[in-house]
N, C-alpha and C positions, 0 to 999 in steps of 0.2 A: 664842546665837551673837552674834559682839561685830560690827560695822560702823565702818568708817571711809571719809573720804576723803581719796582719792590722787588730787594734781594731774597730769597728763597729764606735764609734766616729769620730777617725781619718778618716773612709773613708767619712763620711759625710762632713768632712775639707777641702779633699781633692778633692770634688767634687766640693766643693765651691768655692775654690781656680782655680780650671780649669773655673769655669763660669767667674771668674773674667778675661780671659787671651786668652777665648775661645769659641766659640759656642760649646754648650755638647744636644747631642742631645741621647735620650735613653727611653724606651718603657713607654707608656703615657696610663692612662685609660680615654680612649675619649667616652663609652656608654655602654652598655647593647645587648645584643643580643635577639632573641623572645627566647630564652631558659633561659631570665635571668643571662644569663653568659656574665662577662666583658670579653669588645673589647679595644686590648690596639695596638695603632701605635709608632711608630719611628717615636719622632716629638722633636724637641728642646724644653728643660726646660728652667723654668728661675730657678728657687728654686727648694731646693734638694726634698721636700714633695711631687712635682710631678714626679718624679722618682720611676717608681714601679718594684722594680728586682723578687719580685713571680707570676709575666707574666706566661701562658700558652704561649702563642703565639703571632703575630702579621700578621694582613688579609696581609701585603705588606713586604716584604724582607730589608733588610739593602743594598740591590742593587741599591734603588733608590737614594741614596746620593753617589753612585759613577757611576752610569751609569741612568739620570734621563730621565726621559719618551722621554722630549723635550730639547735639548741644541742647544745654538748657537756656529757653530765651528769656524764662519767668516765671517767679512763685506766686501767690495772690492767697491773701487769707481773708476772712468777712468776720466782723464782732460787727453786733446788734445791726445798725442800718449805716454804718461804713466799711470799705472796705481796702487793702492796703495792695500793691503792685512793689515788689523788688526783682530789680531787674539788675543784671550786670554781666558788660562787654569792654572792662577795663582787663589788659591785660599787662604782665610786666617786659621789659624789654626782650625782642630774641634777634637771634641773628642766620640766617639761611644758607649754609654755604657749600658752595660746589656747583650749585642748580646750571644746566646746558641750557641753550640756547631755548630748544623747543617750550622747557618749563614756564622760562621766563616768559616766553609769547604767550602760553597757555595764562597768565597771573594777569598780563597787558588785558587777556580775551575776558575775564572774569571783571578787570577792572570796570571795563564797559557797561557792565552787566549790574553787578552789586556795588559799585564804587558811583560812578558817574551814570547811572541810569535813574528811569523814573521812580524807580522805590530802592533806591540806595541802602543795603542791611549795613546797619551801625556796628554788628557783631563782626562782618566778615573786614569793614573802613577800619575797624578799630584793630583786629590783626594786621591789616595790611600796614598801620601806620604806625606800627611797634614792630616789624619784621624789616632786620636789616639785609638787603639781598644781593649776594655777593656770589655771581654764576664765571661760569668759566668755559674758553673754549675746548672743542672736542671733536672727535672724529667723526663718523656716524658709526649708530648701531643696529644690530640687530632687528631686522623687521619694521625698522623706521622709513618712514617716505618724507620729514621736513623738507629736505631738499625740494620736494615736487610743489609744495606750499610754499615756500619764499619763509619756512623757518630756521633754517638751520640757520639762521644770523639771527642777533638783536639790536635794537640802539636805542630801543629806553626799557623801561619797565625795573631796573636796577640801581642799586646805586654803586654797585665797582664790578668790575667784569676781566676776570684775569686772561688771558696768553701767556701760554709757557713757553719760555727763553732756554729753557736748560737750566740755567743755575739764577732763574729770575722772572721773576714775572711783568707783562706789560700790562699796566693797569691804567681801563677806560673807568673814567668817575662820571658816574652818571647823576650825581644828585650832593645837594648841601649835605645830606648826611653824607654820604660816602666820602665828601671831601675829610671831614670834622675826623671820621674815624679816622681815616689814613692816616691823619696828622700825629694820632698815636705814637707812631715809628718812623723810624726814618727812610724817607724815600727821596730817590734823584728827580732830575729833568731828563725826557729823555733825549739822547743822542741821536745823533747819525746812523752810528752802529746799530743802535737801539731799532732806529724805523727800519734799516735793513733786515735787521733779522723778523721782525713781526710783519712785515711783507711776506719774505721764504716760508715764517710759520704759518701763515695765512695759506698761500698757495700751497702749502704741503698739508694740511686740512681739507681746503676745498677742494683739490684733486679726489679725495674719498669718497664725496659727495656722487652717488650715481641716481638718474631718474628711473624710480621705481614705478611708477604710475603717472600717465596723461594727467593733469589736475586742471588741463586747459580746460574754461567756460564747464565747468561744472553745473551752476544753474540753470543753466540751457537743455543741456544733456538730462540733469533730473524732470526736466518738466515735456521734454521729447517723449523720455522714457517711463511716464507716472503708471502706465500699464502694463511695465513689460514682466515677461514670463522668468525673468531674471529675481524680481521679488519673492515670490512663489519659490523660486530654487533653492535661494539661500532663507526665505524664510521659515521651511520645512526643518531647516538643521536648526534652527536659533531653538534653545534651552529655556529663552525667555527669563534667565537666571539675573540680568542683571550686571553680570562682572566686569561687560564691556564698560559700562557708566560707574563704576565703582572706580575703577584704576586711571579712565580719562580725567586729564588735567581739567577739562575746562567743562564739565557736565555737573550742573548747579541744580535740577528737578529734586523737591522735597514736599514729604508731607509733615504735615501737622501732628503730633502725641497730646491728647490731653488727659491727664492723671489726676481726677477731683476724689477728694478724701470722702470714706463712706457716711462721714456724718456733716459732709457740703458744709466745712470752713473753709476749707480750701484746696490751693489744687497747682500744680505746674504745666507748663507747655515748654514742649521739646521739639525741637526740629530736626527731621531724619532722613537724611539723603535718599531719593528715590530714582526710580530706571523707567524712562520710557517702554522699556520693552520686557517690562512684569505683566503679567495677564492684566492685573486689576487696574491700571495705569489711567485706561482713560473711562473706567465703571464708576456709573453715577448714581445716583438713587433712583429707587423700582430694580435695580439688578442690568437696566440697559450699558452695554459696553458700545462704544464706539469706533475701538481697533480690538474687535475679541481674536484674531488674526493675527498671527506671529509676524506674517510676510506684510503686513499691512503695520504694524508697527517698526518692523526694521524699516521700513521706509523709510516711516517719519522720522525716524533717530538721523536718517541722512539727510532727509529733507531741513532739518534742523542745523546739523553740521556743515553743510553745503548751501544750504540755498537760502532758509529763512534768516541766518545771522547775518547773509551777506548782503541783503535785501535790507539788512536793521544799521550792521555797522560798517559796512563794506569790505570787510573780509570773512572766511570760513571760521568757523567756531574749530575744526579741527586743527592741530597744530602737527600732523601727522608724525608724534612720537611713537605708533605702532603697539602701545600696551594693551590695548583692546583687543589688536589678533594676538599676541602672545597670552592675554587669558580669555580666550574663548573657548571653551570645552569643546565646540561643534568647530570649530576651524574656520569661523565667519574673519576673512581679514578684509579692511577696506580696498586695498589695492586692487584684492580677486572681484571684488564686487563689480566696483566702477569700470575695472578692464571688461567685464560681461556686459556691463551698461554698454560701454561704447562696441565693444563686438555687436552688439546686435543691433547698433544701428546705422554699422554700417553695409548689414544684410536687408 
């Protein structure tokens, strides 16, 4: 991996220079919370001054500009005994910027999934491969457990990845594009000085990092505990709403929309993010349900998180950015869960 630096100036140039060439979309401070604390989204800038990189966090993931709530996959119309398919997953250049450590793990976790897996979506390949993604380090926040997952670091799934110097950033290029871009502006070799200080900034970041939750052998622990009265607990509170899989980075479950015209020429299909833990989730035809059980579907959403990914890709699906307990209505966080998992067994 090649390193350079980039003067505080230059990066503001070069930010500008992307606006002119490209949608640059990167964490926004949109309000206030009732604790006085700013709420920042992933929303396109126009000007660099709305660009805010000392973000705590963000209520919605970098998920939703490569896998969005609602997309159209396809139109289809019928004259006499032919019938026609337009389909389209081109999109124009964008650029990502600001995204923390966890996100980008969370995009790695999706690549596996819709990128490099058995049914690879052309729609989610084709954002991925027009999104320029340029994350940065950070402190921890708010109800996050990464540290306990081995996320709070990256080293790929990027292509530049900044460390703040104070008056400069240390910049890890992780890909041809990221090289190409940087070349934009002007950037040094770095120094001596340079590796000293992103050392100290390194150690004065990881010092923050505290373990929030045991994350050791998790698969173990779910399939110890596939019974326990711990499900039951927390699954009395779940709302079954949904919001946890909304805001997670790396939760890809959708159904189908199909919209045929009342006089069947034609018709489209949309594809619409869905939640393991909605009533109708796992209801089939005849009206049989097979987790009609709140506590029996939060499971699986762990079981999923924790155990079946790691079983498929050898890590957890969860990248413990913590957005799912901060919007849960009922107060389900993963950390209180799994700490009751292992309490109870070691009664």
């Amino acid at each position: 991996m090649l390193f350079r630096i980039l003067e505080k100036p230059k990066f503001k140039e070069l930010i500008e220079i992307m606006m002119d060439t490209m949608q640059v979309v990167g964490p926004t401070r949109v309000g206030i919370d009732v604790e006085r604390k700013p709420i920042h989204q992933y929303l396109p800038i126009k000007n660099f001054a709305a660009l805010d990189l000392s973000y705590e966090t963000t209520d919605y993931s970098a998920k939703t500009y490569f896998l969005p709530f609602q997309e159209k996959l396809c139109t289809y119309s019928f004259t006499d005994d032919n019938w026609e398919q337009n389909i389209k997953y081109r999109l124009k250049p964008r650029a990502l910027v600001g995204l923390h450590a966890c996100d980008i793990n969370g995009l790695v976790r999706l690549d596996k999934v819709l990128a490099r897996g058995t049914f690879p979506s052309p729609y989610y390949v084709s954002r991925r491969r027009n999104t320029l993604v340029v994350g940065i380090d950070h402190p921890p926040c708010n109800g996050g457990f990464c540290y306990d997952l081995g996320t709070d670091t990256v080293t790929h799934g990027f292509d530049l990845y900044l460390t703040d110097l104070g008056d400069r950033y240390f910049v890890a290029i992780g890909s041809d594009r990221g090289y190409t871009t940087l070349k934009q502006v002007e950037v040094r070799d770095v120094e001596d000085r340079d590796n000293d200080d992103y050392l100290e900034a390194r150690r004065a970041i990881s010092s923050k990092f505290k373990s929030v939750v045991n994350a050791h052998n998790l698969p173990n622990l779910l399939d110890i505990e596939f019974e326990s009265d711990v499900w039951r607990k927390w699954g009395e509170k779940c709302l079954s709403c949904g919001s946890c899989a909304m805001t997670c980075p790396t939760c890809y479950c959708y159904g189908i929309l199909e919209d045929v015209s009342m006089d069947l020429t034609g018709g489209s299909k949309k594809k619409q993010l869905y939640s393991c833990n909605i009533v109708d989730f796992a209801e089939v035809a005849g009206g049989h349900n097979f987790r009609s059980k709140s506590e029996t579907r939060l499971k699986y959403r762990y079981y999923h998180q924790h155990r079946g990914f790691v079983e498929a890709h050898e890590e957890p699906k969860c990248v413990g950015c913590g957005r799912c307990g901060r919007a849960c209505l009922a107060g389900i966080n993963p950390p209180d869960v799994i700490g009751d998992l292992q309490a109870e067994k070691l009664t």
